[in-house]
C-alpha positions as CSV (number, residue, x, y, z in Angstrom):
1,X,-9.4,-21.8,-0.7
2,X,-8.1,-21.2,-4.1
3,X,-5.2,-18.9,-4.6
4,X,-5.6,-15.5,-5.7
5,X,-5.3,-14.9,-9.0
6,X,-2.7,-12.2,-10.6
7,X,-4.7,-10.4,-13.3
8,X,-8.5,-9.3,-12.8
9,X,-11.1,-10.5,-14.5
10,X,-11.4,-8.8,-17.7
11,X,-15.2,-8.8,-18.4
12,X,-15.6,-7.0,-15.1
13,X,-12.3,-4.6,-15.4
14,X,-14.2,-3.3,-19.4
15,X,-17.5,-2.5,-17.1
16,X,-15.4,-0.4,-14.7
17,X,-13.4,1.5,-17.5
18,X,-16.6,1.8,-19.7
19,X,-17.2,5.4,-17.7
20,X,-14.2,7.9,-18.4
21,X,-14.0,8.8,-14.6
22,X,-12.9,5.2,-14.1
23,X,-10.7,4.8,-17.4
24,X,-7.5,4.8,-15.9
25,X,-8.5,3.0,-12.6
26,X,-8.1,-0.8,-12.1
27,X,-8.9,-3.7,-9.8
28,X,-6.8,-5.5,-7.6
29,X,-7.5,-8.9,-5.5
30,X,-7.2,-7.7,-1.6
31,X,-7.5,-10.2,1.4
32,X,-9.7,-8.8,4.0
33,X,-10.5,-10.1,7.5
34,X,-11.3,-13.7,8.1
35,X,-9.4,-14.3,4.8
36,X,-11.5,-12.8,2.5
37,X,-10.5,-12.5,-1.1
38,X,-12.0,-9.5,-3.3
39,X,-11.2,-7.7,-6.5
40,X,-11.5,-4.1,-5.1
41,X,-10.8,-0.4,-6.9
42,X,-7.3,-0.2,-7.1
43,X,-6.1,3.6,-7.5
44,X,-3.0,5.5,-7.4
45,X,-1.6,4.4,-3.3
46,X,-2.1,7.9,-0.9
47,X,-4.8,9.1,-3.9
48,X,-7.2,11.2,-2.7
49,X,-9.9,12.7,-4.4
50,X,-11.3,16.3,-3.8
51,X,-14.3,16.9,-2.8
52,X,-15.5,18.1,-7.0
53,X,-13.8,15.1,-8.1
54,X,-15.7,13.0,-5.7
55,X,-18.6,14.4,-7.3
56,X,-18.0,13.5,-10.5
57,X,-16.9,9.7,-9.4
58,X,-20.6,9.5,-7.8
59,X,-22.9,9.8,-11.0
60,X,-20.9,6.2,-12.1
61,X,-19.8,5.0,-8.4
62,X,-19.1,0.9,-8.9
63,X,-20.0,0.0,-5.2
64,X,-19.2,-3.3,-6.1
65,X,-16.1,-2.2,-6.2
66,X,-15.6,-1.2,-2.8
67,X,-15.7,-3.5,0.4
68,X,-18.5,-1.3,2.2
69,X,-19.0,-1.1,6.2
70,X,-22.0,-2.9,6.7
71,X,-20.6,-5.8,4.1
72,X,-17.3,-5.8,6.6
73,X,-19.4,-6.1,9.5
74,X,-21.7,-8.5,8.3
75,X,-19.3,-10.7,7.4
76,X,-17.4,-10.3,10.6
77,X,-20.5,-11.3,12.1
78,X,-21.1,-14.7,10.3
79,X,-18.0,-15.8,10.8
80,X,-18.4,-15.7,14.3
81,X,-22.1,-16.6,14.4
82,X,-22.0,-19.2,11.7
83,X,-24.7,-20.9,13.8
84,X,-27.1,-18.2,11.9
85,X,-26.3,-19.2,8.0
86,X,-25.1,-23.1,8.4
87,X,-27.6,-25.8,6.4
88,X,-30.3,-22.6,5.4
89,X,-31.0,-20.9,2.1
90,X,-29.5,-17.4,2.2
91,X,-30.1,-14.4,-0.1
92,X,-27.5,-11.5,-0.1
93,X,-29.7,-8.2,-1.3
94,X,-27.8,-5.1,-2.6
95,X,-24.7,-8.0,-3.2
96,X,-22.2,-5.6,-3.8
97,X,-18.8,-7.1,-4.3
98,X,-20.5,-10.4,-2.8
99,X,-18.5,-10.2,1.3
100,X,-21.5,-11.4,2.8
101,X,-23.1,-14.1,0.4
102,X,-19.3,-15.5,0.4
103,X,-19.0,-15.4,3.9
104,X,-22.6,-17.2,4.6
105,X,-21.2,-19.8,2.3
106,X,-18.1,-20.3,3.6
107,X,-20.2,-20.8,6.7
108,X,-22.2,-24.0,5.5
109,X,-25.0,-22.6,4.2
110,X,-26.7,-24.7,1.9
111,X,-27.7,-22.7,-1.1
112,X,-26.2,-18.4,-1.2
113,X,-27.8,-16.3,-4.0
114,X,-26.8,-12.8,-5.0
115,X,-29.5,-9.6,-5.9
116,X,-28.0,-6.3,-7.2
117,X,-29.9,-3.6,-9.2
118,X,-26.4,-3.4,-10.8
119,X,-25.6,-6.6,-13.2
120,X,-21.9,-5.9,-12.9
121,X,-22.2,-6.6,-9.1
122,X,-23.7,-10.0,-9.2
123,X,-20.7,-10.3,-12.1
124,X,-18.6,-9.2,-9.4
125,X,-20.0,-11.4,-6.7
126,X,-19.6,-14.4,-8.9
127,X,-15.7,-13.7,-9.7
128,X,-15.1,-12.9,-5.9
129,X,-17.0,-16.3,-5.1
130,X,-14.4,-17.8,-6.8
131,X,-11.5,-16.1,-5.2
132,X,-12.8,-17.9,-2.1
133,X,-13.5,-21.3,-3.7
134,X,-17.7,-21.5,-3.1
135,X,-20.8,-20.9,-5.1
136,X,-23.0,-18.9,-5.8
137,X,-26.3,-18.0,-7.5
138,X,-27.2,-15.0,-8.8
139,X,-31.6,-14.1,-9.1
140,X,-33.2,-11.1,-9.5
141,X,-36.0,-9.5,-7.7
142,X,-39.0,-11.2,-8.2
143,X,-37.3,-14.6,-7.4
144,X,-37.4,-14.3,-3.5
145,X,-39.1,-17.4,-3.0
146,X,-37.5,-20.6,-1.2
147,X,-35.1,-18.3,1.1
148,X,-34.9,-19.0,4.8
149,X,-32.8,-15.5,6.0
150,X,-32.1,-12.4,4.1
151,X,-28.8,-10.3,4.6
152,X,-28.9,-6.2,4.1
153,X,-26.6,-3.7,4.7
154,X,-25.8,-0.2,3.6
155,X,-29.1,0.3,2.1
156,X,-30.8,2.5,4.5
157,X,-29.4,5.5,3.2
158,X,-31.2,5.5,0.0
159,X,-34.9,6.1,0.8
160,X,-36.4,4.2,-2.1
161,X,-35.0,0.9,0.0
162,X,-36.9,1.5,2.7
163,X,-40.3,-0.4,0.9
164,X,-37.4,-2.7,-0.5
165,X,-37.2,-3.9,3.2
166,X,-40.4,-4.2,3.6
167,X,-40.8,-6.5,0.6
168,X,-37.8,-8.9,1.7
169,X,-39.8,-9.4,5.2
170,X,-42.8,-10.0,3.4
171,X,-41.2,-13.0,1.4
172,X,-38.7,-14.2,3.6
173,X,-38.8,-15.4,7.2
174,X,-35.9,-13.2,9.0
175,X,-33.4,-11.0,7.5
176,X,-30.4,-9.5,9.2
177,X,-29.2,-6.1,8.8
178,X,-25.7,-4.3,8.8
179,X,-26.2,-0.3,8.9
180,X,-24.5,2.3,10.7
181,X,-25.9,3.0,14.4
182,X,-27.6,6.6,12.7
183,X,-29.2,4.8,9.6
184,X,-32.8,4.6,11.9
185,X,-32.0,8.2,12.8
186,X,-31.5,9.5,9.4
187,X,-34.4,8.5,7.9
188,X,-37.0,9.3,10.6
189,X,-37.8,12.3,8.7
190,X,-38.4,10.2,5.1
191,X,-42.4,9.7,4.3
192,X,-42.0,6.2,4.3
193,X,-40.5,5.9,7.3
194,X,-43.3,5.7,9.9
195,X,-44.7,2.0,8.1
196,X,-41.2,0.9,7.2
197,X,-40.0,1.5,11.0
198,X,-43.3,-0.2,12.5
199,X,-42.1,-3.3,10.1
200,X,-38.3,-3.9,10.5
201,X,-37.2,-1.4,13.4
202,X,-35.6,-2.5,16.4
203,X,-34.1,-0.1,19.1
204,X,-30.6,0.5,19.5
205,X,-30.7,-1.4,22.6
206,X,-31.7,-4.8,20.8
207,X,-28.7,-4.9,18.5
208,X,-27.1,-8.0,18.0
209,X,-23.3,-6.8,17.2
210,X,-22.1,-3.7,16.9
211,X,-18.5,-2.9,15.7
212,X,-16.3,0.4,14.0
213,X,-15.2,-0.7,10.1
214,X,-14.5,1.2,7.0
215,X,-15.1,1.2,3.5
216,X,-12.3,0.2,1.6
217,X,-10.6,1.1,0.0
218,X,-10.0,5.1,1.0
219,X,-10.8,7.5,-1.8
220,X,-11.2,10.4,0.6
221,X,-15.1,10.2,1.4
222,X,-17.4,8.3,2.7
223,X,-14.5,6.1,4.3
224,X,-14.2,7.3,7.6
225,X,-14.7,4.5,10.6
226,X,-18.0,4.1,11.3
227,X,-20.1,2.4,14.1
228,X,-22.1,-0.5,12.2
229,X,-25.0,-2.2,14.1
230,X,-26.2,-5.7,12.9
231,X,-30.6,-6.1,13.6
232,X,-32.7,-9.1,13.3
233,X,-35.6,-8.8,11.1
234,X,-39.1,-9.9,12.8
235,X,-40.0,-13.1,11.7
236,X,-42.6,-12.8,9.7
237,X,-46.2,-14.2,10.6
């Protein structure tokens, strides 16, 4: 593993100071579990933002930025399953800061590519990648093909992902997902949820791991511990 370098990466520290919420704030390399390296938000240590603040920090959020839940527990996952990832073609969409891409590399897999709607999280992925001394490569969204097992997590929140899943199980053979145990709840409600659940759904009783992380680091929401499931995706026919 290479050794973690002192000063952030400045092409991805000017696209998280390019928002004046985020002027001040900086990045810092943090060693997570199983050894994992990532440049992560570094604010002010005990700062907490109120809840108005936390408002205004959403409209330019840099999730990649954050180590997320699911991302945690997905890794986690891998690096105890690396049976899952080893000698196959894994994509990592929704990247984020890259945890799960880097870990399914670590892992022997034999190509690891990045998707983000966000280009500064595939830049992010690719700096974190190497932090922890492997490769990656970075596609976009109508480049899906030649995959053998998608990873997802923390997407089931945002509605317009739900036909984003259903698209990933269309082109690639089995996915696995990392959301928390109430993602299936919450969006029983959504219009697209009745096809979207008959596609990917599995009940709470076929979960493959299940384990408490948080999102780091703490900002003073959405940080909390929180149960994370990991799913198989049907195979597709």
């Amino acid at each position: 593993m290479t050794s973690v370098m002192h000063y952030p990466p400045a092409d991805l520290l000017a696209g998280l100071q390019q928002h004046d919420v985020w002027s001040n704030a900086g990045l810092e390399p943090v060693t997570l579990e199983h050894g994992i390296q990532l440049w992560l938000l570094a604010i002010q240590q005990g700062r907490l933002f109120n809840s108005q603040e936390v408002a205004a920090l959403w409209r330019y959020m840099p999730y990649w930025a954050f180590a997320w839940a699911g991302g945690r527990a997905m890794s986690s996952y891998l690096a105890r399953h690396p049976q899952l990832v080893a000698g196959k073609r894994v994509l990592d969409v929704g990247c984020g800061s890259g945890i799960a891409a880097i870990q399914a590399a670590r892992q022997g897999a034999s190509r690891v590519a990045v998707c983000d709607i966000d280009p500064l999280a595939t830049l992010a992925a690719q700096h974190n990648a190497r932090l922890n001394g492997v490769v990656l490569d970075s596609v976009n969204e109508h480049d899906w093909d030649g995959f053998d097992l998608y990873l997802a997590g923390d997407l089931l929140y945002d509605p317009s992902s739900h036909g984003l899943l259903n698209r990933l199980n269309d082109c690639i053979p089995a996915g696995l997902t990392a959301e928390p145990v109430n993602a299936w709840q919450a969006i029983s409600d959504s219009q697209s949820a009745n096809a979207m659940l008959a596609a990917t759904a599995c009940p709470a009783s076929a979960a493959l791991d299940r384990g408490h992380f948080a999102t780091l680091p703490a900002i003073g929401d959405f940080d909390q511990q929180v149960l994370i499931e990991i799913h198989a995706m049907p195979v597709a026919p």
